[in-house]
N, C-alpha and C positions, 0 to 999 in steps of 0.2 A: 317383869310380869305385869302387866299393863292391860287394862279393856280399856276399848276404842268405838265406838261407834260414829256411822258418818248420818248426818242426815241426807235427805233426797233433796239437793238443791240448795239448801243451806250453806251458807261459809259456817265453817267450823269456829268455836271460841275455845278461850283459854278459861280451864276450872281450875278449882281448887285443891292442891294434894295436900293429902295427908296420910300418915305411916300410922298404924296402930303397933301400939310396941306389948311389954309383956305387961299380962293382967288386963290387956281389954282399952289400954289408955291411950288416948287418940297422941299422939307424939307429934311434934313439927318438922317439917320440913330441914329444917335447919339442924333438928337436934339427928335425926338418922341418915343427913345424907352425906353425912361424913363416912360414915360405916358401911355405906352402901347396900342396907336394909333397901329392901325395895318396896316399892309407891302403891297404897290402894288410891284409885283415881276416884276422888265424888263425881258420880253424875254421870248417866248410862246415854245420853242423845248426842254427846259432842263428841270432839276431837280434842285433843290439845296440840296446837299447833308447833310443836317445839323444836330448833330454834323459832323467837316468833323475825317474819322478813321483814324489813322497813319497809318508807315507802319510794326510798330510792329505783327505779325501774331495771336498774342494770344489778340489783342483787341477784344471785344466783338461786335461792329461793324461789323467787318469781320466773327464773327462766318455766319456758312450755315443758307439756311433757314430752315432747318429741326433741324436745333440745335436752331434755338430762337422759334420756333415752340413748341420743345421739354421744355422749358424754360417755353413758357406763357401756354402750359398745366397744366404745374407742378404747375404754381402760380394759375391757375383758381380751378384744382382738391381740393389744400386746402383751397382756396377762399370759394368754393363753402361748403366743410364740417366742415370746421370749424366754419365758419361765423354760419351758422342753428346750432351746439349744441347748443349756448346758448341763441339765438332766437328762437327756433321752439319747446320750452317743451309746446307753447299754446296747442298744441293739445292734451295732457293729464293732462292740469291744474285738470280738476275735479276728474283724481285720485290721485293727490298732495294733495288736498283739504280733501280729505276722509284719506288721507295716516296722514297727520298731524294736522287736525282738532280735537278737541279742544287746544292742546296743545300749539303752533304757531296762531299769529293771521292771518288774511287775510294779511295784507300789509306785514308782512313777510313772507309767501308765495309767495307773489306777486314776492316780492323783490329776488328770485330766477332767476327771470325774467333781473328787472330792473338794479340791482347791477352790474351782468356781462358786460350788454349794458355799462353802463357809465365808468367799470374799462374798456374797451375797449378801451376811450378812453386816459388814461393813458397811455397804451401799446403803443397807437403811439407813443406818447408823449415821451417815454423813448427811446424804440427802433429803432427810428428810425435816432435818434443821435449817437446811439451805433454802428450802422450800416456802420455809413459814418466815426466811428474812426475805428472801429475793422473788417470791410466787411461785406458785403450782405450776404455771404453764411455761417460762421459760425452761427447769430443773427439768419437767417432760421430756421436753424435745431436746436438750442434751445427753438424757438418758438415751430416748430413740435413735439420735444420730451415733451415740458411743456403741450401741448396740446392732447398728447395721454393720459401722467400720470394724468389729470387731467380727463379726459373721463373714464376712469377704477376707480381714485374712485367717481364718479359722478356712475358709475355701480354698486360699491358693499357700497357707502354709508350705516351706517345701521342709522343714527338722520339724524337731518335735521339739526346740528352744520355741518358735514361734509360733506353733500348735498351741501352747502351752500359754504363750504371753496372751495370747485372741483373747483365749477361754478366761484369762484372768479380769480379763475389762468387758467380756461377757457379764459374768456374773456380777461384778460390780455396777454396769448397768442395769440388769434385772432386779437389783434390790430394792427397784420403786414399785414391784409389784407387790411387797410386803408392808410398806408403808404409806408410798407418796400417794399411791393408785385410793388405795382404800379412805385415805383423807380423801381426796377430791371426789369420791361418790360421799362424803359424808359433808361435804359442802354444799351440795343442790339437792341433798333429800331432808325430811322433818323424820324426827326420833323414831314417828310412829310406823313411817314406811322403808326405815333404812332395812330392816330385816327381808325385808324383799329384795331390794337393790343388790346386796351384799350376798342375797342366797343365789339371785342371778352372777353373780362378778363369781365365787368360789365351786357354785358349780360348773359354771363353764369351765372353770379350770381343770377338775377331776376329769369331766366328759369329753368335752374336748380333746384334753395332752392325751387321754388312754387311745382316741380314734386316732391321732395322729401318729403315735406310740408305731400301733399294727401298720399303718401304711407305708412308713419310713420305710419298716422295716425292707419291704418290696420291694419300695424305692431306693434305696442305698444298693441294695443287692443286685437289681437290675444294671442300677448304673457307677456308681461310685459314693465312697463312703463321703467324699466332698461336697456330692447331693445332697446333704443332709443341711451342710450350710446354705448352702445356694437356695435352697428350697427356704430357707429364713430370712435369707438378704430381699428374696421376691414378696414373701409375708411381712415383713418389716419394715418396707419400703413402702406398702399399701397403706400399713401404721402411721405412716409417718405423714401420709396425704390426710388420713383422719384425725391425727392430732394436730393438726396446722388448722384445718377445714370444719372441725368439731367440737374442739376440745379448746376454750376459750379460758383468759384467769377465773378461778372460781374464788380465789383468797377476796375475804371482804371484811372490811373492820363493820360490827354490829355493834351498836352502842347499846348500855345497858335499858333496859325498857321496864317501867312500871306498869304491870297489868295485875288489875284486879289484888290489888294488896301485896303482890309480891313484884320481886325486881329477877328478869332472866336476861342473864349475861352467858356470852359466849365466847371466850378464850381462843387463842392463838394456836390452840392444839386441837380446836374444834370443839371441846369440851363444855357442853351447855349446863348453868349453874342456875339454880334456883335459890334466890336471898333473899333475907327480910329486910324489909326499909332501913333499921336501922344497921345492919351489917352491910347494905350497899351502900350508906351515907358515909359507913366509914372507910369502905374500901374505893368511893368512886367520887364522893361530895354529890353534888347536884347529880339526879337523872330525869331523863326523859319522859313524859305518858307517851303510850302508845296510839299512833295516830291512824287513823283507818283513812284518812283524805288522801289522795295520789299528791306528790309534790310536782315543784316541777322543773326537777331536772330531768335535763336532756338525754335521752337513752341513747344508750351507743349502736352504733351501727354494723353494720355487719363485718366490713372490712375494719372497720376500729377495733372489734375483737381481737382481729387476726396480726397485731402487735406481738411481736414474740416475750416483751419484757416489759415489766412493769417497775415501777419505784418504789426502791426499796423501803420496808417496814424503819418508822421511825427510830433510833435507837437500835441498831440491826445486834448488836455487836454483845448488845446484855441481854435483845433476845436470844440470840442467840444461842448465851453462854446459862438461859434460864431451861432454855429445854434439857440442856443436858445433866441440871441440877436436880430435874424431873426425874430423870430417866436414873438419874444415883439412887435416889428418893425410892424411886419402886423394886431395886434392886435389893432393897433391906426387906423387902414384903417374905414373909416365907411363904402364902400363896402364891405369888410371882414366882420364886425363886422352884417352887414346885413344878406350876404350869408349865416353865422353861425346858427342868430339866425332863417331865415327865414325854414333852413332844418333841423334844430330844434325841431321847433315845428310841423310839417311834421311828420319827424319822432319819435315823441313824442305822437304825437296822432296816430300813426299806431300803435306804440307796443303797446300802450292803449288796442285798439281796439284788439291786440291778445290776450292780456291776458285775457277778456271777452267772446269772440265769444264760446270758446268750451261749457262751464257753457251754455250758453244761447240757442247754440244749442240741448244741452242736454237736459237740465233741462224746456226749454221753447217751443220746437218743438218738443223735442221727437223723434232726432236722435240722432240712435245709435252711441256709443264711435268709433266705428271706421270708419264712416262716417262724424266724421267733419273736416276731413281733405279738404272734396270737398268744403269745404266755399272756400279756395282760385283757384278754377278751373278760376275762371274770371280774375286772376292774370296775367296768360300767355297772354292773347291775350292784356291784359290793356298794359303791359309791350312793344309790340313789337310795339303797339300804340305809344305809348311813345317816344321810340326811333324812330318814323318816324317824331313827330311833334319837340321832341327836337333835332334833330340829320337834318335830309332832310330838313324839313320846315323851321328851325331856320336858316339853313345858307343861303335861300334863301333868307330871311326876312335882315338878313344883310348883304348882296348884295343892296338888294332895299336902306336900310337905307344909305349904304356907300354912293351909287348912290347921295341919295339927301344931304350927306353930303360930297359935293366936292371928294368922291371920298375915305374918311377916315374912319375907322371904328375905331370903341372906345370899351374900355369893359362894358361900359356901355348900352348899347346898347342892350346888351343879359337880363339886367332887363326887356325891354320891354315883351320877351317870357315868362314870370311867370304871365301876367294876365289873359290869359286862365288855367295854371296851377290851380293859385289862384281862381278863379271864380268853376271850377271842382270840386276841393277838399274843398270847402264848401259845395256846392249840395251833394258831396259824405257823408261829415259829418252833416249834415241834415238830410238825406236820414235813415242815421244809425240810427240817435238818435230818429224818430218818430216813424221807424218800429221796435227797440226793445222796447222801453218804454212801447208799449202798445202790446203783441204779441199777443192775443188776437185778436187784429183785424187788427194786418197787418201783410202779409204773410211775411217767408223768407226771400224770392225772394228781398223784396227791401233791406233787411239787404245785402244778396250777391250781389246786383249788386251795392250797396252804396259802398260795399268796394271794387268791381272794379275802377269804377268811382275816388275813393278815390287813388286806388292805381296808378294810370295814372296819378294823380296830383301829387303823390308822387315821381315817376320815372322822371318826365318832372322836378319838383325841386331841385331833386339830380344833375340831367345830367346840370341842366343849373344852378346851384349855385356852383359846380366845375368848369364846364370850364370857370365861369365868377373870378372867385378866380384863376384859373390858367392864365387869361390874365390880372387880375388885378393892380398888381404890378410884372414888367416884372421881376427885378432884382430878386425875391425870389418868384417866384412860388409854388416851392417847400417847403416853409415855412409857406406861405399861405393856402397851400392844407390841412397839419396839423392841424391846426387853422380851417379849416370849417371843414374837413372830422372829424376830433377828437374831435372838441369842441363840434360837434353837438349830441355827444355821451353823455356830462355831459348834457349839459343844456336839453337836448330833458327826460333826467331824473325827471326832477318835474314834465313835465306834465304826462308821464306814471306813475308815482309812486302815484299823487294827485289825480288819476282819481276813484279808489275806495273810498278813503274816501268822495269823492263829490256825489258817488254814493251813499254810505248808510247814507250819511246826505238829501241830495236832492235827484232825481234821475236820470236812464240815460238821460233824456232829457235836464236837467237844468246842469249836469256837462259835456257834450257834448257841449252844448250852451256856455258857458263858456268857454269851449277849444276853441270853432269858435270865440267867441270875440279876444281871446287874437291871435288868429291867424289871421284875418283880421289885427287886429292891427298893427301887424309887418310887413305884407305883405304894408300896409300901407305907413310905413318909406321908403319903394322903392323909393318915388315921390319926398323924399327932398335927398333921399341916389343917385339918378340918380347927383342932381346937386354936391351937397358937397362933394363927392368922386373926382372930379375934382378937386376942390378946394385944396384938401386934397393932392392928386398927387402932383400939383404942387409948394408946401410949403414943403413939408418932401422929395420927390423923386428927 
């Protein structure tokens, strides 16, 4: 929670923060940014530039705007096609089903679906440490290239042993779009404008995958359900001219910088720190002032960019093995361990729900194959819903809250905004489980508008179980993010994968109801996870 102001023409400078804690007392920087209390900014005419760029020319900081423009295209373009191949085959499940029935059972059918999701999130999980020894831009472009070879044979597959392998190194390529991506817009943008960057990069994704969602559907049905890759291999191939031609290293070592009495450093996980002299004297000896004169090194050129690989990070091997210490580190958080499960099961019961919908609408309404694509029509507008109540609303809401908390804001805080979530995406998964159970006598309509409904709680989960993981332990956010975006990949795997065998043992309504138990449940833990993440801060941080 941050004010910003820019001048007209002015470069922006760096002030002064400081936290007011309880009883009115101006608190240090250092003593609450462990906790990740959050910052009143002195001073209503600047900016603060944070991280602040050297004056090396080739920092990625300094790139134009049309070059980081050019950057979070590139990252949203494969965001956006790569993330739907290996989500979006719901819309020709039933000719899967006809394609390898009897041979293959349901659940592995299914599991063409669910396998990928959850190797996803391995892909973060590997990549994105590889990334921070060996750079941004080569890890890129092997994700890109593993992600077209795996859409060509996902194309000319002839079993469903190697339907199956595609999809597995599919989704393992995609898992840069839950990590690697979002670092690399968080390397060419400053604190104060990443909220835009990132609200561009996640909505694309919602808007987008839903328009391409309805079209597929057409398309596969017109032509063959193989279209679906093909039509990715063409999309990801376009990718892959923009991450050669756009998408330059953005990894940069920033040395620590003395400004205006304090020392900001920026870590290896992107993670910008604010120190006091004597805490950077002891974590770094000598630092730098900050220099406003242009140096004069040589800036690279344009084809120099276009180096697929750069040299590796000093010490690769204990970086390496320090992210992952990180990432243990935030696993003990019971906010983390919340946010994880609580988008989880979220998104556990959505792929559920995709992998059913086409079958049902087929087979139970009696629209055609290439109309069930319009089931997610209510997506788009649930989506932008979304992003006004968790994005516009929310920060109002902590404004109010700081207000009556002296004036601090906590990340805890942001648990508040998941009761409306939570409350939504029950009605939404209610809604589903009474009107297909009995189709018969409840129309469509409340199955589509149950998973708009649904889908609103889902977007408002994501958006607000990220940024509460990325204020929640300030020192390793970027460890954290891992941990919720990737975990919520394996675990949100039981409940999609358990959802047909509950169906042909009970049915849709009894293993729906059961998904809602177990999801209340966790949403649940919010009420003691508000206090004991506190607790938990200040013992381990």
């Amino acid at each position: 929670m941050s004010t910003a102001n820019h001048d007209n023409g002015a470069k922006p400078s760096v002030d002064q923060v400081e936290y007011r804690g309880d009883g009115g007392k101006l608190k240090t920087e250092q003593q609450e940014h462990a906790t990740g209390d959050v910052v009143i900014i002195s001073g209503t005419d600047h900016v603060r530039r944070i991280p602040i760029p050297s004056d090396d020319p080739n920092d990625p900081l300094r790139f134009s705007t049309w070059r980081k423009m050019g950057i979070v295209f590139t990252c949203c373009w494969f965001s956006n096609f790569s993330l739907l191949s290996p989500s979006g085959i719901g819309t020709f499940f039933n000719a899967l089903f006809q394609l390898y029935l009897p041979a293959q059972t349901t659940s592995q059918i299914v599991g063409l679906a669910t396998y990928p999701s959850m190797v996803m999130a391995f892909g973060s999980l590997v990549l994105l440490p590889l990334a921070i020894v060996f750079g941004r831009r080569p890890i890129f472009i092997c994700a890109v290239l593993i992600a077209i070879v795996s859409s060509i044979g996902g194309a000319i597959s002839k079993t469903f042993q190697s339907h199956f392998i595609s999809r597995i190194f599919l989704g393992l390529a995609t898992g840069v779009t839950e990590s690697l991506l979002p670092l690399i817009i968080s390397d060419v943008t400053f604190l104060d404008e990443r909220s835009f960057y990132f609200g561009i990069y996640w909505a694309s994704q919602n808007a987008v995958s839903t328009g391409l969602l309805i079209a597929l559907s057409y398309a596969t049905a017109a032509l063959s359900w193989r279209w679906f890759y093909w039509i990715f291999v063409i999309t990801l191939a376009i990718g892959a001219v923009f991450v050669v031609f756009l998408n330059p290293e953005t990894k940069f070592y920033r040395s620590p910088t003395a400004v205006n009495g304090q020392v900001v450093f920026t870590d290896d996980l992107g993670t910008t720190h604010i120190l006091s002299d004597k805490e950077a004297e002891a974590r770094f000896g000598g630092v730098q002032q900050h220099m406003t004169n242009a140096s004069a090194i040589e800036k690279k050129s344009f084809w120099q960019n276009l180096v697929p690989f750069t040299k590796p990070a000093p010490g690769g091997f204990k970086l390496w093995l320090s992210v992952y210490s990180k990432i243990f580190m935030c696993c003990t958080s019971p906010g983390v361990i919340f946010a994880t499960l609580s988008s989880s099961i979220a998104l556990g019961i959505g792929i559920a729900i995709t992998l059913i919908y086409s079958n049902i609408l087929v087979e139970d309404y009696h629209w055609s194959p290439g109309s069930v694509g319009l089931f997610n029509v209510g997506v788009i507008p649930a989506c932008f819903l979304a992003m006004f109540y968790s994005g516009f609303c929310a920060d109002k809401i902590n404004i109010w809250l700081a207000k009556r908390n002296g004036g601090v804001h906590t990340p805890e805080h942001h648990l508040i905004h998941l009761i409306i979530p939570c409350i939504t995406g029950a009605i939404g998964i209610i809604a589903i489980a009474v009107t297909i159970n009995t189709p018969q006598k409840h129309s469509y309509w409340g199955f589509l508008i149950g998973w708009a409904i649904y889908q609103f709680s889902f977007v408002c989960i994501l958006i607000t179980t990220t940024t509460f993981a990325a204020e929640v332990i300030p020192g390793s956010p970027g460890a954290a993010m891992v941990v919720v975006i990737g975990g919520k990949n394996i675990i949100s795997f039981g409940a999609s994968y358990g959802l047909m065998p509950m169906v042909h043992l009970y049915s849709y309504q009894t293993a729906f109801m059961i998904l809602l138990g177990i999801y209340l449940a966790i949403f649940a833990l919010g009420i003691p996870v508000y206090f004991l993440n506190r607790i938990w801060k200040k013992r381990v941080l």
